[in-house]
C-alpha positions in Angstrom: 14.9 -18.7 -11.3 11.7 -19.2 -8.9 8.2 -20.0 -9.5 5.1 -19.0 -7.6 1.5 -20.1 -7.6 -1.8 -18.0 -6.3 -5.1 -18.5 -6.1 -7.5 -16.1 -4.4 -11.6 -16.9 -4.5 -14.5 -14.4 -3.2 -18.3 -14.7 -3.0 -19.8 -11.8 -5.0 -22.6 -10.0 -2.6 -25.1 -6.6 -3.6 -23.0 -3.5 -2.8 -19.5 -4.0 -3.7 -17.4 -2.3 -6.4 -15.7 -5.3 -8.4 -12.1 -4.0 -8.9 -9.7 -6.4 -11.4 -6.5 -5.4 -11.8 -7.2 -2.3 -10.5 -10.1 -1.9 -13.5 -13.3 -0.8 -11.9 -16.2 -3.4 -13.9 -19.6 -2.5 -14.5 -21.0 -4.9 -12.3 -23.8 -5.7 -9.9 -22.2 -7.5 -7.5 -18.4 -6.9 -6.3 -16.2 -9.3 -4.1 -17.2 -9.7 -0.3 -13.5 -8.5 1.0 -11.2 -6.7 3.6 -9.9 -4.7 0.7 -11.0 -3.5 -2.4 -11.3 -7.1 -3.0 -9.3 -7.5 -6.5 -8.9 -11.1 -6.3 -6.7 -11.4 -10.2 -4.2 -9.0 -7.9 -4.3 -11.2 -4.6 -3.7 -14.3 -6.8 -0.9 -12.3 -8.3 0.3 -11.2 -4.6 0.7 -14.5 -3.5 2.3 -15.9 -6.7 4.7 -13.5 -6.2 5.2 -14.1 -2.3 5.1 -17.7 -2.7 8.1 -17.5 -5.3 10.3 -15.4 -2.6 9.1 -17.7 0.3 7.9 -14.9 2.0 4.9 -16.3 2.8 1.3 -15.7 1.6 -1.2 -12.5 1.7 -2.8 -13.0 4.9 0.7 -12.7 6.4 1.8 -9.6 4.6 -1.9 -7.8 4.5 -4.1 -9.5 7.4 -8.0 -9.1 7.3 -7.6 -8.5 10.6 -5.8 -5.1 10.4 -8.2 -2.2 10.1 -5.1 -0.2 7.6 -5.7 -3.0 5.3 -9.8 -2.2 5.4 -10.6 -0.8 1.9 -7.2 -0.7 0.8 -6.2 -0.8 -3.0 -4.6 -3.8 -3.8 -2.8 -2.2 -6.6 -0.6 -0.9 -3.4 0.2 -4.5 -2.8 1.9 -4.9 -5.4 4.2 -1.8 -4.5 5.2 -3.6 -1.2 6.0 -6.7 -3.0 7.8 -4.5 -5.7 10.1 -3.5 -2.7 10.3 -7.0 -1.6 11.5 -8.3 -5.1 14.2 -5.5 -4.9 15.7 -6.4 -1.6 15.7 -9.8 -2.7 17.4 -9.2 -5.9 14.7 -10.6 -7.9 12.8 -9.3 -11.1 9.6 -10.7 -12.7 10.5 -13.0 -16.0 6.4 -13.1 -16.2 2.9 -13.2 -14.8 0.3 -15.7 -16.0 -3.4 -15.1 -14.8 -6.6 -16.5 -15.3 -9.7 -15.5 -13.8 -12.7 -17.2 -13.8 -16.3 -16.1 -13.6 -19.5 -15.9 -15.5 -19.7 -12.3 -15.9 -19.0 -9.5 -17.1 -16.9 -10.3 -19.8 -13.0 -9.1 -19.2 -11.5 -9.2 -22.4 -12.6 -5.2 -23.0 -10.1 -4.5 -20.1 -7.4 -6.9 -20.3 -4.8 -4.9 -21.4 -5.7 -2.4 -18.7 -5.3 -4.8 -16.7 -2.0 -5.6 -17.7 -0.8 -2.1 -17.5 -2.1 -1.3 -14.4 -0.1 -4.6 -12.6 2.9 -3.6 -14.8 3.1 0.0 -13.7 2.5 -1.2 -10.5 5.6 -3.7 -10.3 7.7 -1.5 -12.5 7.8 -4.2 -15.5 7.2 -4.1 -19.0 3.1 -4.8 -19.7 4.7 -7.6 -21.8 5.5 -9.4 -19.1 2.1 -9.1 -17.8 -0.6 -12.1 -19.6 -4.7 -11.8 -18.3 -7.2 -14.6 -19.4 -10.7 -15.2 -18.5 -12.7 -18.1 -18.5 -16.3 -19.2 -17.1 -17.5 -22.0 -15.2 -19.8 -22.9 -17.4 -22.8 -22.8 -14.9 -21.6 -24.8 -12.4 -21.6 -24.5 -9.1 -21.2 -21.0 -7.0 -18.6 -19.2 -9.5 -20.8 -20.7 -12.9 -24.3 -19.2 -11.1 -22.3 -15.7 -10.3 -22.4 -15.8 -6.8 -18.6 -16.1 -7.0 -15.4 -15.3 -9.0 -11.8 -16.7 -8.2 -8.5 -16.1 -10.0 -5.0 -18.1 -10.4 -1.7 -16.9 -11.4 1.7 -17.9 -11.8 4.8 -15.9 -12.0 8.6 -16.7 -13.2 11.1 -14.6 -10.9 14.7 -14.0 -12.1 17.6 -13.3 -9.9 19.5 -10.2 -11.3 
């Protein structure tokens, strides 16, 4: 077995869509990103990465590549599908939390968890999304930001 830990964090700007796993919220402000900017699915990527020691999501999907510009994350999660293959893993589980103020998630948690299960060809069991807030503090409690951790359990087969 392997364990992997990600974190991703964005500042929310005017403008953006806010994508979370790959659930379009009704929201003001979206994540100022390269991609589509679906930070519970980088946090996921990099988990996931970090378990294989393949490195982290800047390697794999660089801000600095215009292919990557816009891109849906949920596609990451396809390469990293493929990845898990070669290496003759599969996902045990995914633990997430995000955190922000607002909107509320729980409405669209079990989309969530479908659309990152569908995506990595698991069961949506396997798949847990929570939510919490910062309770007003700082930059993600006055909704100027929103970040999200997750840890995965990888099982060789």
């Amino acid at each position: 077995m392997r364990i992997g830990f990600g974190y991703d964090f964005h500042r929310l700007v005017e403008g953006r869509r806010f994508v979370l796993g790959g659930v379009e919220l009704d929201s003001p402000l979206g994540p100022d990103a390269h991609s589509d900017g679906d930070l519970l699915v980088h946090a996921i990527v990099d988990a996931l990465l970090g378990a294989l020691g393949r490195g982290d999501i800047g390697t794999h999907f660089p801000d600095t590549d215009e292919q990557w510009r816009g891109a849906r994350s949920l596609d990451f999660l396809l390469t990293l599908r493929r990845m898990l293959d070669e290496d003759g893993y599969a996902v045990g589980n995914i633990d997430a939390n995000v955190i922000l103020e607002r909107p509320k998630l729980a409405p669209q948690f079990d989309a969530m968890r479908r659309n990152i299960a569908e995506a990595l060809g698991i069961d949506p069991a396997a798949v847990n999304v929570k939510a919490n807030t910062h309770e007003g503090v700082g930059e993600i409690g006055q909704g100027r930001a929103a970040c999200a951790m997750a840890v995965v359990l990888l099982e060789k087969h």
